[in-house]
DOMARFI-8158 format. One record per residue (C-alpha): residue in one letter; x, y, z. Coordinates in steps of 0.25 Angstrom, whole numbers, plus 5000, padded with zeros to 4 digits. Layout:
N
AXYZ;...
// end
This chain:
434
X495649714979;X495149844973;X494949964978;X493550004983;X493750154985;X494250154970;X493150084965;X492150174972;X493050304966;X492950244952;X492050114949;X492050164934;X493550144933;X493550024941;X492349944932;X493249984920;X494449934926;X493649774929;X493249794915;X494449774911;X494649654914;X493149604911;X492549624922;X491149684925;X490949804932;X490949794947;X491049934953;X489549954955;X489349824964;X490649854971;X490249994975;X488849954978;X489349854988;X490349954993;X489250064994;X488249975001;X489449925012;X489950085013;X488350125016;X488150025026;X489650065034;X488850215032;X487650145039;X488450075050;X489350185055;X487950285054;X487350185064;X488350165072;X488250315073;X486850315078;X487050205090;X488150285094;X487250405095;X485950315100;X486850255110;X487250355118;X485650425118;X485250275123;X485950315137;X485350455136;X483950415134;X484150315145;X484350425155;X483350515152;X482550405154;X482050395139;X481450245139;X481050255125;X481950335119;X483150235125;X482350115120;X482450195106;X483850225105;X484250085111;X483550025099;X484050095089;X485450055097;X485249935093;X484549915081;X485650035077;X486849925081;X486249825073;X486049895061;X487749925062;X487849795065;X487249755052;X487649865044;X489049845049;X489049675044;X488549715031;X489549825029;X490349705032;X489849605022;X489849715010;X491449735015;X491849585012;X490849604999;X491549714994;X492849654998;X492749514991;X491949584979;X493549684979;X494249564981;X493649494967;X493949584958;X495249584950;X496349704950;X496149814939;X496749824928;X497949934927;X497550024914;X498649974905;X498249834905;X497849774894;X496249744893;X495949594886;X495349474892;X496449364893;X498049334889;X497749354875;X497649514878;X498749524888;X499849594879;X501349594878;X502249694883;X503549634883;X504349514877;X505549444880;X506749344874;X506449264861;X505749134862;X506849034857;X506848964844;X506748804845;X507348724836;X506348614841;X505048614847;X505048674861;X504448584870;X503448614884;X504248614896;X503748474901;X503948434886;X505548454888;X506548324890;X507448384901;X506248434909;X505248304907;X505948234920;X505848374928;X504348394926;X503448284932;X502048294929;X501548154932;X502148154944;X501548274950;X500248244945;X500248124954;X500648214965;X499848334964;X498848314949;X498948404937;X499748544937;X500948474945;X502248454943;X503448404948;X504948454944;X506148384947;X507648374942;X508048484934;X506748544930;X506548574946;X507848634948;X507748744935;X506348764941;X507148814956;X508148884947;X507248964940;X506449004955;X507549044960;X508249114949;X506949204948;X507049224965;X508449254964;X508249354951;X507049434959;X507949444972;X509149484966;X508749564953;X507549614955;X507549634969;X506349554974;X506249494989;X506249354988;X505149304998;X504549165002;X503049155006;X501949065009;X501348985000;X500148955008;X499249085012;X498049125018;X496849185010;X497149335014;X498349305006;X497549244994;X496749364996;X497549464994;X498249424982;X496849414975;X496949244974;X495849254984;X494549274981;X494549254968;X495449154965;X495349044975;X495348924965;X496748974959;X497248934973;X497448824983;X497048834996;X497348755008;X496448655016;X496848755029;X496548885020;X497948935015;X498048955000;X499348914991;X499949034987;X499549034970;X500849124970;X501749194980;X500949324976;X500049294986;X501049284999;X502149394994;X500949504992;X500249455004;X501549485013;X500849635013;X499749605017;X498949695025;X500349775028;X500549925026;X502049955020;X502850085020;X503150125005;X504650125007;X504349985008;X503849964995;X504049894985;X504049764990;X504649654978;X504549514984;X504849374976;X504449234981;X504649104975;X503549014979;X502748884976;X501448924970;X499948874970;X498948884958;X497648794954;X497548854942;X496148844941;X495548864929;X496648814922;X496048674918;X496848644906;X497948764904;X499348714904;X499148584910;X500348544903;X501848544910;X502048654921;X501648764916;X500248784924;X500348724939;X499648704952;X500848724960;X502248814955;X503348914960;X503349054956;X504149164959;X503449274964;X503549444963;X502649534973;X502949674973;X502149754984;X502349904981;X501650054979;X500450064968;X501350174961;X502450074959;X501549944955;X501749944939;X503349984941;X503349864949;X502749784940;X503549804929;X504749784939;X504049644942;X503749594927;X505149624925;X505749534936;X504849424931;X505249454915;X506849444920;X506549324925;X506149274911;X507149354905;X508449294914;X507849134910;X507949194896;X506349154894;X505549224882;X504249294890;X503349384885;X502749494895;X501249544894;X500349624900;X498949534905;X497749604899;X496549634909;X495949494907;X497049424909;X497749494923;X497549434937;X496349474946;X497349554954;X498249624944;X498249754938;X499249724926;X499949604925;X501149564917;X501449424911;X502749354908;X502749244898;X503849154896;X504049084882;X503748924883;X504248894870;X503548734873;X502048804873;X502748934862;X502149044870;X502149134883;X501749084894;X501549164907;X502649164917;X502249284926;X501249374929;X501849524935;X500549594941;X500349714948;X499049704958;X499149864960;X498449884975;X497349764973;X498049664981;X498649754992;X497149804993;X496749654996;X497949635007;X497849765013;X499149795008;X499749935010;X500850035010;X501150175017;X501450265006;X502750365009;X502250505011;X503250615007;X502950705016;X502950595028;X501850545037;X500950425036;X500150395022;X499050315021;X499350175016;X499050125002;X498749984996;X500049924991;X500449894976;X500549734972;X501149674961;X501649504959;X502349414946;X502949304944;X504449304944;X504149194938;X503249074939;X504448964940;X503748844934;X503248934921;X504848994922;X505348834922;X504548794910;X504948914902;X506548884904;X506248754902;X505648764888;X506348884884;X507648814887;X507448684880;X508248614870;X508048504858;X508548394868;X507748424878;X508648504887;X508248624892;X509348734895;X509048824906;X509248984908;X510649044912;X510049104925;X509648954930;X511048894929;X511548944943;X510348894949;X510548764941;X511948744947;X512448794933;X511648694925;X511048744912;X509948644906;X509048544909;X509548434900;X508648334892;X508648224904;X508048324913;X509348354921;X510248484924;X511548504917;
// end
């Protein structure tokens, strides 16, 4: 959510900034809306003022016997609480107003990201590996021989419809390997806290990671109210919630490995085609919860957790920068892996690396008591979020998959699985481990 002091000291700046992203201006509504709510909180507290003093010259008037004078002052008593009483409720109303009208507007843009209007104006920073030369045609990942009996579509349609699937056999056990390789990797080397959450949340939740209000139709919610968590973003930077932290505490590096939840609304049409775009899938998770003055050091430290990841399975990726029509409603500058899906011969996104500045912690109420130098209590300060995939597990499966398959069908699988595949090193052509 957006600041409204900051808006009010520099509406300019902050119409420029929406412009950015193709956005009208909003400034002058906001601030008439917040003008008209401020005017009548003047209005109330003046009012309540002259109760205060009309109250106690009802009793005076009383005693000296002034019958007219006490039938004045006690009317204008009460017509005086009723106007606060109005005055107050609609103070109220223009709140939730100017609340709901906040919540619905995206993040602005950081100043060095790129201006465009969709992914064909986000541009490369940074590259990584050769894709590999194929002496025959590289096939999808559902296409492959070996993975054919791992990967059953049919089945899951009858079970669930389209955007299903269900993974057996040797598919199913690289799938966990490469979870918990990507766990164990955060936890060890980059020294994340591995945590476990929820996957069911109330809307506050939904709220203040910005899926809500917006983006209810992205979600699913529950018959008795709860949403399933679209990733584990929502539950890991929700565990600050409405807290205030010491800054010694800080920064805070979580990691989660969870089932997530996505109806891809508005994506009738789009990769409908093997696993790569699905109702239901597991990511690993990075949340960083730390100082505004440390929030882009941290991002960096996060795009490079996720693009070891890539680099340790030996995956091509590509990394760009998302343009200001392309990046998330809550994101300040967001960075995308792509992984190299040699069946499709491009860069498909693997993970998004975000930082959220102050505009989430704004929405939770999240804060931090900033170390004073010279001692003594300071004032608290909204908290710094930032989130990325470490990676997206499904997307990570069907990039080893295709970058590891051979003529026969086969596919040979990264070094850094073979401990977690009880030394084994492919898939072979009849879908088994050896």
């Amino acid at each position: 959510m957006h600041d409204i002091k900051a808006i009010r000291e520099n509406p300019e700046a902050f119409d420029a900034a929406l412009a950015r992203r193709g956005l009208s201006a909003m400034s002058s509504d906001i601030l008439a809306l917040d003008a008209d709510r401020r005017a009548k909180i003047v209005a109330a507290e003046t009012a309540q003022a002259e109760q205060n003093r009309a109250s106690k010259e009802v009793g005076a008037a009383k005693a000296r016997g002034d019958d007219a004078e006490f039938e004045r002052l006690r009317a204008l008593v009460a017509q005086t609480k009723a106007d606060i009483a109005r005055l107050t409720a609609e103070a109220g109303e223009q709140d939730i107003a100017l609340r709901d009208l906040l919540m619905g507007i995206p993040n602005l843009p950081l100043p060095e990201v790129p201006e465009g209007k969709d992914e064909a104006d986000n541009v490369e920073v940074h590259r990584w590996g050769t894709p590999r030369a194929f002496d025959f045609p590289p096939k999808e990942h559902f296409e492959i021989a070996g993975v054919k009996p791992g990967m059953d579509f049919e089945t899951a349609a009858k079970l669930s419809g389209s955007r299903f699937v269900v993974l057996k056999g040797a598919v199913i056990r690289v799938h966990r390997a490469l979870a918990q390789f990507m766990l164990d990797t955060h936890v060890e080397e980059h020294g994340l806290q591995e945590t476990w959450t929820p996957v069911l949340v109330k809307d506050d939740a939904m709220y203040g990671t910005n899926q809500l209000p917006k983006f209810a139709e992205d979600s699913y919610q529950t018959t008795n109210g709860w949403w399933l968590i679209p990733t584990s973003e929502v539950t890991l930077t929700n565990t600050v919630a409405g807290d205030i932290l010491e800054e010694s505490a800080l920064p805070i590096r979580m990691t989660a490995h969870t089932q997530c939840f996505r109806s891809e609304a508005g994506s009738a049409g789009k990769d409908t085609s093997g696993m790569l775009r699905q109702h239901q899938f597991e990511k690993v998770e990075m949340v960083t919860i730390c100082t505004p003055d440390t929030h882009l050091e941290e991002q960096d430290r996060m795009r490079r957790c996720a693009e070891a990841i890539l680099e340790k399975l030996d995956i091509p990726y590509r990394t760009v920068v998302l343009c200001t029509g392309d990046m998330g409603f809550g994101a300040q500058r967001t960075f995308d892996l792509e992984a190299w899906l040699p069946g499709q011969n491009t860069y498909r996104e693997i993970s998004s690396v975000s930082t959220c500045g102050q505009f989430q912690a704004r929405r939770m109420n999240a804060r931090y008591r900033p170390t004073k130098a010279e001692g003594g209590a300071a004032k608290p300060e909204f908290l710094a979020t930032l989130n990325g995939s470490g990676l997206a597990v499904g997307r990570c499966l069907i990039a080893v998959l295709e970058n590891g398959q051979q003529a026969d069908g086969s596919v040979d699988l990264p070094a850094v699985l073979h401990p977690y595949l009880g030394g084994r090193t492919k898939i072979t052509a009849t879908g088994t481990l050896a």
